[in-house]
N, C-alpha and C positions, 0 to 999 in steps of 0.2 A: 638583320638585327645584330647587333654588336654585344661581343664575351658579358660588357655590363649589363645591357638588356636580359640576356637570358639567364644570367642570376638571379637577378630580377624577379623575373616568373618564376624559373624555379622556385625561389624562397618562399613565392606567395601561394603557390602551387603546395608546396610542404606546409606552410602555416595552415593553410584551408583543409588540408588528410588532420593535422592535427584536430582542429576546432572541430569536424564533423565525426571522427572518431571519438571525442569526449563527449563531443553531445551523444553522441549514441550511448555510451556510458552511462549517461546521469540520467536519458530518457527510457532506457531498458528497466529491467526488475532486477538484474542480477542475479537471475538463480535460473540456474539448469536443468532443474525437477520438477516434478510434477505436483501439481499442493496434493497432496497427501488425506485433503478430506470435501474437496470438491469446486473450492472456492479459488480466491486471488491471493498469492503471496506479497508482501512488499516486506521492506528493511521499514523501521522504525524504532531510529535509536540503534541501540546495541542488539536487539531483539528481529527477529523474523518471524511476521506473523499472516497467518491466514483469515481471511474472512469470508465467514459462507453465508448464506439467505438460503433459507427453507420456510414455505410460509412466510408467517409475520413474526420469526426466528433469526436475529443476528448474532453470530457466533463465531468470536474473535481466540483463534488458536495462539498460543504462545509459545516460539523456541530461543535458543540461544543462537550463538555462532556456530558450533555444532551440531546443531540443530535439536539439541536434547530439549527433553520437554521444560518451561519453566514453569513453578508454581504458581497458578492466577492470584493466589491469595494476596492482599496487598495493593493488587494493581487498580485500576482503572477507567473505563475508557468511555470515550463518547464520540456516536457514529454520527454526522450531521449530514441527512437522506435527502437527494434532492425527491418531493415527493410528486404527485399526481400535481398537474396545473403550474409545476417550476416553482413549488413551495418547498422552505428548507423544514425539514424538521431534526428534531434533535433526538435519540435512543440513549440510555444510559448501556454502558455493557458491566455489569458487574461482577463478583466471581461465582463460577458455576462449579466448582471441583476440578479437581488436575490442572490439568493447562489452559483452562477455559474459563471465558469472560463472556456473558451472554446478555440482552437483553430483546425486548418484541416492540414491533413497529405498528402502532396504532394509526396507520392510515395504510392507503394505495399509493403502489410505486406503478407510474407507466415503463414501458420498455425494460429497459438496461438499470439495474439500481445503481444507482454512482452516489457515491457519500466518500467522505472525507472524515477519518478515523484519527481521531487525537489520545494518546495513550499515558496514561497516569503511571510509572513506577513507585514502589514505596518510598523510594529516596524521590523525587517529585516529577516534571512531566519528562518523557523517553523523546517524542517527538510527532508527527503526522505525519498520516501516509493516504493516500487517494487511493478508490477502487472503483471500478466497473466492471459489474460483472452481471450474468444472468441470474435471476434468480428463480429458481425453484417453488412459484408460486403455485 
């Protein structure tokens, strides 16, 4: 193989560290810690939020970038739960006091809950974040 060939690979070899490093990036959570009240962390938006399932209980924690508590007042959100049989259903999460946005799930979730969390700021929508997590039924 010749000095150009194994440039060559090199380069492609280094593009492909880059591409599977970023992908790992954007597919991780990005947080180091433990959620703090039982549930799944994600980013959404400017915000880091927790979501736990207790019962037919959904309860969406609100932080900053420092993780200090935000006030739910204001906010918004809507969990859309894949439910029993691969039916979507929709929970409103409203505000519950402090840093909490709560709402209940009027059906059966098999398995794993997985829902897709879309979050309302007072200034308008923060963004989505996907969760699966055990719940606590």
């Amino acid at each position: 193989m010749g000095l150009s060939s194994r440039r060559r690979v090199i380069g492609w070899i280094g593009a492909a560290g880059v591409l599977v490093s970023t992908g790992a990036a954007v597919a991780g959570t990005g947080h180091s810690h433990a959620a703090p009240n039982g549930g799944q962390i994600r980013d959404i938006g400017a915000y880091e939020v927790e979501l736990v399932a207790k019962g037919a209980d959904l309860v969406l924690y609100l932080v900053d970038a420092q993780e200090k508590k935000v006030d739910a007042a204001g906010f918004s959100a809507k969990a859309v739960v894949l439910a029993k049989g691969n039916e979507q259903k929709t929970v409103a999460l409203a505000p519950a006091g402090d840093n909490r946005l709560s709402g209940r799930m009027d059906f059966t979730v098999e398995g794993k809950l997985r829902a897709t969390v879309t979050l309302t700021a007072p200034s308008g929508e923060a963004g989505k974040g996907r969760f699966s997590l055990d719940a606590a039924r």
